[in-house]
C-alpha positions as CSV (number, residue, x, y, z in Angstrom):
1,X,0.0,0.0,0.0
2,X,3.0,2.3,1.1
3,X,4.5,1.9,-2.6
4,X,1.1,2.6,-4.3
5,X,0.6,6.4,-1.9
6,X,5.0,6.9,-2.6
7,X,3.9,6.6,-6.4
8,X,1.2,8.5,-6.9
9,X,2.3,11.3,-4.5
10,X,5.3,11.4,-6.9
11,X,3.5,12.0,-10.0
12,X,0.6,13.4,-8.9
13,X,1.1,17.0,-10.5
14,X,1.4,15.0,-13.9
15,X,-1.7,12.9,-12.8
16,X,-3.7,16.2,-12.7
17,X,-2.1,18.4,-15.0
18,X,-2.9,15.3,-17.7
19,X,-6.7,15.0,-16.4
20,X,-6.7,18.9,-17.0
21,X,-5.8,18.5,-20.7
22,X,-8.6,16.0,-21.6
23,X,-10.9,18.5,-19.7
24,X,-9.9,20.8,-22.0
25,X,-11.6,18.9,-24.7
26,X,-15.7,19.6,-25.0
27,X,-16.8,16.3,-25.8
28,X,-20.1,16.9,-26.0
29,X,-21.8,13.5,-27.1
30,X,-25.7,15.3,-27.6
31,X,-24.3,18.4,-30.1
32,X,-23.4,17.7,-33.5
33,X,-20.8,20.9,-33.3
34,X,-18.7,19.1,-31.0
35,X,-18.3,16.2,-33.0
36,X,-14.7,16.7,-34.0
37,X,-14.1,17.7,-30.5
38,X,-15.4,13.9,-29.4
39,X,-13.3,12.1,-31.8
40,X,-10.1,14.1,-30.7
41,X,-11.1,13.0,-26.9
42,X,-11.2,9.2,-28.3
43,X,-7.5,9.4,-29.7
44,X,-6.2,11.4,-26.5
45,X,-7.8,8.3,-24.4
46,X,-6.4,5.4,-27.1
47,X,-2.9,7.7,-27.0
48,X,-3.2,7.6,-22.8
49,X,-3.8,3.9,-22.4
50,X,-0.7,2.7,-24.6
51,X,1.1,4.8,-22.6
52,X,-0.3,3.5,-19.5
53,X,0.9,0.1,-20.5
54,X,-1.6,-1.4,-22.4
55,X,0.3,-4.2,-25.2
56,X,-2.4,-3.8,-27.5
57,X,-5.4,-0.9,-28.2
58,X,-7.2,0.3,-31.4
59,X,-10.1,2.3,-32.0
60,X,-13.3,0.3,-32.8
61,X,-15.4,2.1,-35.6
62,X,-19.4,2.1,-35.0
63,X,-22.4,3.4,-36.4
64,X,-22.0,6.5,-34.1
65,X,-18.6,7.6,-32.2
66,X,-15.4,5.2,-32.2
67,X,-14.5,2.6,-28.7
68,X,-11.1,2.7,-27.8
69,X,-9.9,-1.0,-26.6
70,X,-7.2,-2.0,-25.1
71,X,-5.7,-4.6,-23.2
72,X,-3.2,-6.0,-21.4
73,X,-3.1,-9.8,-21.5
74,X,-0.5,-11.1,-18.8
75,X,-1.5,-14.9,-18.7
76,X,-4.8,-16.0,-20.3
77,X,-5.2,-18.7,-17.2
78,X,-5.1,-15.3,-15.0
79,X,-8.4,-13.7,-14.2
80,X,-9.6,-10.9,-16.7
81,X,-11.0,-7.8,-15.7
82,X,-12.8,-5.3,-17.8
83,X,-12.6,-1.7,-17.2
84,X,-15.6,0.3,-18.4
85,X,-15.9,4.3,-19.0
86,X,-16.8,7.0,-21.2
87,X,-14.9,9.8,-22.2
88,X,-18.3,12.0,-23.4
89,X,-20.1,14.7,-21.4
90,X,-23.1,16.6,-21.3
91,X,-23.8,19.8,-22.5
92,X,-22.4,22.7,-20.4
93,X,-26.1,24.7,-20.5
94,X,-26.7,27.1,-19.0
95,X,-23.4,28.6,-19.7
96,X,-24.2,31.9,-17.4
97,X,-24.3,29.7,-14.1
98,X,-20.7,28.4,-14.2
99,X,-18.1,30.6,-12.6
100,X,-15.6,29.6,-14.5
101,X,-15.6,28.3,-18.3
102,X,-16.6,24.6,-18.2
103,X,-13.8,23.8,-20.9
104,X,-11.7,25.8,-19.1
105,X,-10.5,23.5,-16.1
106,X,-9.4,25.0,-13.0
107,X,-9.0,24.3,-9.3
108,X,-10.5,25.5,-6.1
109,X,-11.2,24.9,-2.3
110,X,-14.2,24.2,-0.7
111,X,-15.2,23.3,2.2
112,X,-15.6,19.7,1.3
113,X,-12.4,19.7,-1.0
114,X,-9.9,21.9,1.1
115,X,-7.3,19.7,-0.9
116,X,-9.0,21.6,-4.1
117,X,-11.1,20.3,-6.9
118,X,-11.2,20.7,-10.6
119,X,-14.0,22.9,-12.3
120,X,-15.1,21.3,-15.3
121,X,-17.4,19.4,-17.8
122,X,-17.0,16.3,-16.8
123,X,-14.7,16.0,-14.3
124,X,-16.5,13.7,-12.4
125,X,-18.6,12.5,-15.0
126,X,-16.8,10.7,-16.1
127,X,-13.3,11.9,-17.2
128,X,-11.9,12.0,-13.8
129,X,-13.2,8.5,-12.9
130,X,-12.3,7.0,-16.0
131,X,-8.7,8.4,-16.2
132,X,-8.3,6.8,-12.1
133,X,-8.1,3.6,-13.7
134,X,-5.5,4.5,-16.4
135,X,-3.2,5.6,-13.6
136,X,-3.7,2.7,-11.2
137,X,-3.0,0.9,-14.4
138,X,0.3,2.9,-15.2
139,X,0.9,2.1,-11.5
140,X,0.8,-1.6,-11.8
141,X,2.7,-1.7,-15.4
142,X,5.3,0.0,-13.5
143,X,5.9,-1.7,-10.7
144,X,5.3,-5.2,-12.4
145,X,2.4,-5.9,-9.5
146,X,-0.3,-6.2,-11.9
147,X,-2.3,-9.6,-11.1
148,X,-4.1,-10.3,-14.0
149,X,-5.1,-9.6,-17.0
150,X,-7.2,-6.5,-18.2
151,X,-9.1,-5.1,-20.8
152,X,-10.9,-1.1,-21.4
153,X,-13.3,-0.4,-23.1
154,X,-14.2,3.4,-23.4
155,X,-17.3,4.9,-25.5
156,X,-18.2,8.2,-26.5
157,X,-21.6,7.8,-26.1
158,X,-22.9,7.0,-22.6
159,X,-24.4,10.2,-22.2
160,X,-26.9,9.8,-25.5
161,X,-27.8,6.3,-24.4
162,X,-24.6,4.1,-25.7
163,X,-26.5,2.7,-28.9
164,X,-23.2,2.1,-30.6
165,X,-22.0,0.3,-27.7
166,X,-24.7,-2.1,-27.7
167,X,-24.3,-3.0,-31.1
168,X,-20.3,-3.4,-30.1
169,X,-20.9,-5.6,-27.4
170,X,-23.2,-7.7,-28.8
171,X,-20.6,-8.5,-31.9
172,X,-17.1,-8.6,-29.9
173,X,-18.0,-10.8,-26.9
174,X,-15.2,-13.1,-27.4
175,X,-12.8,-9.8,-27.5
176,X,-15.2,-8.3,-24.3
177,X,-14.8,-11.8,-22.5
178,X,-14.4,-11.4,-18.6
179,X,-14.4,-12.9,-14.8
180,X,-15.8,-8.7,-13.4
181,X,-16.5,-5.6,-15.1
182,X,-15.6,-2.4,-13.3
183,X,-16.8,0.7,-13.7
184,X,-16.3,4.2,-11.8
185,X,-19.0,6.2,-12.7
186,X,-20.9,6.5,-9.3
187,X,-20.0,8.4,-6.1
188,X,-19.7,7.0,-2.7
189,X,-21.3,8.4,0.8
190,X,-19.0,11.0,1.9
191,X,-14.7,11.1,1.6
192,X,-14.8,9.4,5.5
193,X,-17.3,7.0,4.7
194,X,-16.8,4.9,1.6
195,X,-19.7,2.8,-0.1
196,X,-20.1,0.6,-3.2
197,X,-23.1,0.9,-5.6
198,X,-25.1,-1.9,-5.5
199,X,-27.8,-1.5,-7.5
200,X,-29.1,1.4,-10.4
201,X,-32.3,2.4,-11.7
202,X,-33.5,2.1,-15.3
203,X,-34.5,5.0,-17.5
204,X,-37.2,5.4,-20.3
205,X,-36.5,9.2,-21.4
206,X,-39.1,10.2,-23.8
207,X,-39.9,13.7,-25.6
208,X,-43.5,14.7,-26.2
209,X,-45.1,17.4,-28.8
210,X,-48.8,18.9,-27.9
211,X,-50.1,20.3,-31.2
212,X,-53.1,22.6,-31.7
213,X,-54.2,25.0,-34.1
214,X,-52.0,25.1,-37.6
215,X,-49.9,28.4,-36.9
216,X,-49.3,31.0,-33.6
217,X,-52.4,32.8,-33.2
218,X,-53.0,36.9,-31.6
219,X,-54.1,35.9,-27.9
220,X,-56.3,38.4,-27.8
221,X,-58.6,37.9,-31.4
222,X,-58.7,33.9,-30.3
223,X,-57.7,33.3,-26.8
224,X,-60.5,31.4,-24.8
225,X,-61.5,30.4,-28.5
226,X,-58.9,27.4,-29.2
227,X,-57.3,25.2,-26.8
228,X,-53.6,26.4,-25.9
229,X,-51.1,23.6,-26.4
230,X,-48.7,25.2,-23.5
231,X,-52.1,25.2,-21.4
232,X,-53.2,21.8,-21.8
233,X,-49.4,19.8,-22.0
234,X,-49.3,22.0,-18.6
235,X,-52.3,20.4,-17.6
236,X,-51.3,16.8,-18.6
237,X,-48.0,17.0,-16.7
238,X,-49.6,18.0,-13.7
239,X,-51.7,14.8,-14.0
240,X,-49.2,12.7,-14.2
241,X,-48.9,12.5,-10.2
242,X,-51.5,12.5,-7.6
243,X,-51.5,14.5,-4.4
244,X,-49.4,11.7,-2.6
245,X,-46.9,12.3,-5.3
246,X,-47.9,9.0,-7.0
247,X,-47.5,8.5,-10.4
248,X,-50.4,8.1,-12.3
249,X,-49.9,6.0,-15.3
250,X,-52.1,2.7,-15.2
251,X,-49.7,-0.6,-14.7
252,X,-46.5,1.6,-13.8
253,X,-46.2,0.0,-10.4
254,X,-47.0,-3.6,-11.3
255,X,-44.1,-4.7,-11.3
256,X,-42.2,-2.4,-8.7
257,X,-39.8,-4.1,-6.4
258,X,-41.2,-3.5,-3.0
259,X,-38.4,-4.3,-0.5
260,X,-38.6,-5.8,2.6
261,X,-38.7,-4.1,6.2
262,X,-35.5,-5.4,6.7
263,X,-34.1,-4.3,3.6
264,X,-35.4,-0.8,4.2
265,X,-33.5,-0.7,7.4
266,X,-30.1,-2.0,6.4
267,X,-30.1,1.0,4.0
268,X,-31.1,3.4,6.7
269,X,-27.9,2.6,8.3
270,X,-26.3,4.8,5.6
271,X,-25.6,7.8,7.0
272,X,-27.6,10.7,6.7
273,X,-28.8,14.4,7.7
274,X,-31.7,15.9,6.2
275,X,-30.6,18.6,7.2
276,X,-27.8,18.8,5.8
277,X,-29.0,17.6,2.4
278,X,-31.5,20.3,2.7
279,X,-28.7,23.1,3.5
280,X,-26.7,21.7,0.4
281,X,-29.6,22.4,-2.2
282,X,-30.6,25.5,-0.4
283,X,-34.2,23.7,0.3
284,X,-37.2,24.3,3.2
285,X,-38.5,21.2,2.6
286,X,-38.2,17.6,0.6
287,X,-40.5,16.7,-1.5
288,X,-41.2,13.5,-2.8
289,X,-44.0,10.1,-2.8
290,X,-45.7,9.5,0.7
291,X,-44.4,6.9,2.1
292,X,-40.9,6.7,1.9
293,X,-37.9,8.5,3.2
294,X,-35.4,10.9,1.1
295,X,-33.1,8.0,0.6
296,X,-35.7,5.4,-0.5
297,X,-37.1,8.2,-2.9
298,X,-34.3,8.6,-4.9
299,X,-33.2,5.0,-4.9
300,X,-35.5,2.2,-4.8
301,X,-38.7,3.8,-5.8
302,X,-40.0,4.8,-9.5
303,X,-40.0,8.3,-11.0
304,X,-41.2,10.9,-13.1
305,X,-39.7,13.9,-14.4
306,X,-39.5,16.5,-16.8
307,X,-36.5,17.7,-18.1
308,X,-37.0,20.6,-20.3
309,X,-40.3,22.4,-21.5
310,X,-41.1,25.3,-23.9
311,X,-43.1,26.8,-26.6
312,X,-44.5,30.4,-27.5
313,X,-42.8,32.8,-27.4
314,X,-39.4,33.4,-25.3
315,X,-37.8,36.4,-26.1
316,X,-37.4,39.7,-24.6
317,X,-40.4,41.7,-23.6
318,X,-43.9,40.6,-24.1
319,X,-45.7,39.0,-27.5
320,X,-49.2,37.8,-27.3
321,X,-49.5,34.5,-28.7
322,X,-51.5,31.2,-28.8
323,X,-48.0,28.8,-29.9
324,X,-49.3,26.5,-32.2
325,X,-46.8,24.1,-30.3
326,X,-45.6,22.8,-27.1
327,X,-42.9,20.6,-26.4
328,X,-41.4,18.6,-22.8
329,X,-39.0,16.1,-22.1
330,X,-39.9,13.5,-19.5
331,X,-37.3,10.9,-18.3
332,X,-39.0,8.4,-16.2
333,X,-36.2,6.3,-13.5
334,X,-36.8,2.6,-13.0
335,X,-36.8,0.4,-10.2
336,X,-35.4,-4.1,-11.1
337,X,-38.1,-5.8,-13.0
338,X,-39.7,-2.5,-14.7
339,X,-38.9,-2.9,-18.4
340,X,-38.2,0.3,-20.0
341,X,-39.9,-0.3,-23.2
342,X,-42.9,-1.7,-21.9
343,X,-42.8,1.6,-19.3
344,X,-42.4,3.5,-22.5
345,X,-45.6,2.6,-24.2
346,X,-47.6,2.4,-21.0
347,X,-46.7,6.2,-20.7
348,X,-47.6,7.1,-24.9
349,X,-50.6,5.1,-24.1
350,X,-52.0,7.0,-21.3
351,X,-50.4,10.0,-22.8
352,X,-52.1,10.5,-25.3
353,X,-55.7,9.1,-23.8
354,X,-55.5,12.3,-21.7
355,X,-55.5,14.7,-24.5
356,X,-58.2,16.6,-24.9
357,X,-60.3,18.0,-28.4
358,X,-58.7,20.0,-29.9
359,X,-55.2,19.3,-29.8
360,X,-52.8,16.2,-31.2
361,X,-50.3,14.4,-29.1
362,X,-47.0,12.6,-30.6
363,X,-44.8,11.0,-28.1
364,X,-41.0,10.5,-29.3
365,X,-38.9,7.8,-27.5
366,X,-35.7,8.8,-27.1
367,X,-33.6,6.1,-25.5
368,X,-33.5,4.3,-21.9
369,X,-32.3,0.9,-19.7
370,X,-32.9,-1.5,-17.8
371,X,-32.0,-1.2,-13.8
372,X,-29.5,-3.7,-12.0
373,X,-29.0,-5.3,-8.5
374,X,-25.3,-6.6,-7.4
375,X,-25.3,-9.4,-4.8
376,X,-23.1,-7.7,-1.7
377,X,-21.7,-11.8,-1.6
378,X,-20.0,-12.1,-4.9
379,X,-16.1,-12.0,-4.9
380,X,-16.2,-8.3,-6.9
381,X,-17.8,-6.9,-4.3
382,X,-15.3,-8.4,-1.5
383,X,-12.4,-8.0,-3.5
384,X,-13.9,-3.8,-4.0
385,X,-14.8,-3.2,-0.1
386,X,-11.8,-4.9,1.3
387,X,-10.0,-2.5,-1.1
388,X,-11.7,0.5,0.1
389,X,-11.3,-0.8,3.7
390,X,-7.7,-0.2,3.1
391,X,-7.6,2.7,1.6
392,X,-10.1,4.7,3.6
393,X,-9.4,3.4,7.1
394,X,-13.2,2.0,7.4
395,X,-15.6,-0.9,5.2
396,X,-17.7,0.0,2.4
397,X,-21.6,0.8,3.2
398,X,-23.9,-1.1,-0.1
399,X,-26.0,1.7,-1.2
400,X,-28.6,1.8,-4.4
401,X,-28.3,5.0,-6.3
402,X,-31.2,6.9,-8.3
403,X,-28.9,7.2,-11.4
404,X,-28.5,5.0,-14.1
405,X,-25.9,3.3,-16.1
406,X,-28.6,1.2,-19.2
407,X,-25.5,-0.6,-20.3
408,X,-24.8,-2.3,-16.7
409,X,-28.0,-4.6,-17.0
410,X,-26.8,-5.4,-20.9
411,X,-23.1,-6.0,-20.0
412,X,-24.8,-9.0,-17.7
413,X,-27.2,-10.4,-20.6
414,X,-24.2,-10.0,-23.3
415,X,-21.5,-11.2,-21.3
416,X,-22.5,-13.0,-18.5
417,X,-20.3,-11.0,-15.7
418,X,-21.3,-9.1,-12.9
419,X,-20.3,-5.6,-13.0
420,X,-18.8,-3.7,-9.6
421,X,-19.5,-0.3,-9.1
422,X,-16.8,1.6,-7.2
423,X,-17.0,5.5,-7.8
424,X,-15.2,8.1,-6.2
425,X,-17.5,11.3,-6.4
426,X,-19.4,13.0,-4.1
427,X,-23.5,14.1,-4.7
428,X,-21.9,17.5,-4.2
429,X,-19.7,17.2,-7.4
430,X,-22.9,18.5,-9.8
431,X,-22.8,16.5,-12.2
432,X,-24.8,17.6,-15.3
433,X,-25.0,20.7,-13.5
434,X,-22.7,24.1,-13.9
435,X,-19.8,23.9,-12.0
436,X,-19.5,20.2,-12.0
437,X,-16.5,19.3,-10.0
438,X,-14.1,16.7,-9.1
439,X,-12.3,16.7,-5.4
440,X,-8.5,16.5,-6.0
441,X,-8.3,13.9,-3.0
442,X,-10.9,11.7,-5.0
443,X,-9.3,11.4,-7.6
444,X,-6.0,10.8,-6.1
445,X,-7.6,8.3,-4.1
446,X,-8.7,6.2,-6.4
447,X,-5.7,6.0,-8.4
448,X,-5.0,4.4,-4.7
449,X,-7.8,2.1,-4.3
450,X,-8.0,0.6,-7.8
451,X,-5.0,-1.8,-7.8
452,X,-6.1,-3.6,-4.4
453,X,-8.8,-4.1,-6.2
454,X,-7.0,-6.0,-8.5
455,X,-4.6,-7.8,-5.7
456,X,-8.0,-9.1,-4.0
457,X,-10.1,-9.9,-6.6
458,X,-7.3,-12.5,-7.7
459,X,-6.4,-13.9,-4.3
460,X,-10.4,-14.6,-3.9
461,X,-10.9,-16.2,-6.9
462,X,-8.0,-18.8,-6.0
């Protein structure tokens, strides 16, 4: 452990300053004007993993933006892991709340990073992660301690719903083969109190289009005349939940995991302060579906959500206008056993039944994924908390996050492997949110905790 802190204390100005550079890149996945920008991050990643030590690596062409592969294949009798990531981002919007340029990396203190953190797109999410394991790889090449075998495998699409890397997987599973897949693209509890992801909710993300009369109309010559398409998608939204904050949608909860009493509490032992959590978003109150704590809210239980709404007129001052449109984006989080495509067409079914005269509905399906559940007994998951135990002076606490990674749930039907989950950011880092940051300590740490994975994943599979 001593040589793996003596190492990365020595280069860890080179560690950052190289993070910092593929910061520097906007690979933004979801805008067509960054798609040069994209491919450049894939070659920096496929130029940082040769160097790292990898014997082999090559960029994979698909029908959307290029894999970068590479391995290092010590003794096919060896246990192989497989190192997942993405080296794409989401869109910096809205510019005017970062204070700094998000593709203009810098560091600060805070009072949960007094160590510093980098300011940038994607510095948790997930170029810092992702770039932890090709240190802890570099690590390992150099001090000839690495244990096994191991193979990456980074896309440039995770944040637009890894199409390409479905079709990729499904038609290089003899390349992909695997004993664990491990991933860092999750946080953990708090930088005292590590924990391990244990199990992700699905997503069905749709986009839906309310259409009335066949042009913008003068508000005043035909308001209270025509039905509004901003007025009634309003209206439909709203309906989407009842006063307990329960969704609406007929079947949605049919096939809900409900958890046990005794599940429930082993998760309450995670700890937590409302209080705190309210402090942090600047809240009076939670709000949420009756019934369940904060923690079970954002975890275990089903959502709905929209992401984006507009129509009319948005400009400066004031234009009176019927808009002959209105638009919304709805994501929808799912809990194990809720299929996303079936939760997908129970929503355009209802959706549209609850649109009234005088107005036509079309709802869009955009992408979405199943949600996964780890067992807390398999040899990943001992190998990743005795690891963390190590590192951080305490075990890891199993924890379900309200996120979701779709391509967890098809890395286990394409592949057969259970995938760990052992991320290193904070719910403070805003991810997907201006000023998304990445603690300097984390990141560090990381490059710390990675190779014991590695040393105890092999001397439990013995």
């Amino acid at each position: 452990m001593e040589n793996i802190k003596s190492y990365v204390q020595q280069h860890k100005d080179r560690f950052i300053n190289e993070l910092i550079e593929l910061l520097k890149i906007p690979s933004v996945s979801a805008d067509t004007a960054y798609s040069q920008d994209v491919i450049d991050t894939a070659e920096a990643v496929k130029e940082s993993l040769s160097k790292a030590g990898c014997d082999f690596v090559e960029t994979c062409d698909t029908p959307g933006y290029p894999i970068i592969y590479g391995e290092k294949i010590i003794d096919p009798n060896l246990p192989t892991v497989l190192v997942y990531g993405h080296y794409d981002v989401q869109p910096p919007d809205p510019m005017e709340l970062w204070t700094s340029p998000p593709f203009e990396p810098v560091i600060k203190k805070t009072e949960i990073h007094p160590d510093g953190a980098i300011f940038a797109r994607g510095a948790c999410d997930d170029k810092g992660q992702m770039y932890m394991h090709v240190k802890a790889l570099e690590y390992m090449v150099q001090s000839n301690t690495l244990p096994c075998n191991v193979k990456f495998m980074i896309e440039g699409e995770e944040e637009v719903g890894s199409a390409s890397l479905a079709w990729f997987v499904e038609r290089n599973q003899e390349k992909l083969k695997n004993d664990v897949i491990l991933i860092s693209d999750t946080g953990m509890i708090s930088n005292q109190q590590p924990s391990i992801t244990t199990g992700l909710r699905g997503l069905s993300y749709v986009e839906v289009e309310v259409t009335g009369p066949n042009r913008d109309l003068h508000s005043g010559l035909y308001g209270g005349a025509v039905a509004n398409p901003i007025n009634i998608l309003a209206k439909m939204i709203a309906s989407l939940h009842d006063e307990d904050n329960h969704i609406t949608i007929p079947g949605f909860y049919d096939k809900v995991e409900e958890l046990s009493a005794e599940e429930r509490a082993e998760m309450a032992k995670a700890p937590f302060s409302l209080e705190k959590y309210k402090k942090a978003l600047d809240l009076n109150d939670v709000y949420g579906e009756k019934g369940y704590v904060t923690n079970e809210r954002n975890s275990i239980r089903p959502t709905l959500d929209v992401n984006g709404i507009w129509g009319g007129y948005q400009g400066e001052g004031a234009k009176t206008v019927i808009a002959s449109k209105a638009f919304a984006k709805i994501s929808m989080r799912l809990v194990p056993n809720q299929d996303w495509h079936e939760i997908t067409e129970l929503f355009t079914k209802h959706f549209t039944s609850i649109a009234p005269a005088g107005v036509t509905v079309k709802v869009t399906p955009h992408h979405g994924g199943q949600g996964y559940v780890t067992p807390i007994d398999s040899i990943g998951y001992q190998a990743a908390n005795k690891a963390y135990t190590e590192t951080f002076g305490v075990p890891a606490i199993p924890v379900r996050s309200g996120g979701s990674i779709p391509i967890v749930a098809l890395f286990e039907k394409e592949l057969k492997s259970k995938t760990i989950l052992m991320g290193f950011g904070l719910d403070s880092d805003a991810i997907h949110s201006p000023n998304e940051h990445f603690g300097i300590f984390n990141y560090l740490k990381g490059i710390e905790t990675i190779p014991l994975f590695y040393k105890y994943f092999v001397e439990l599979s013995k």
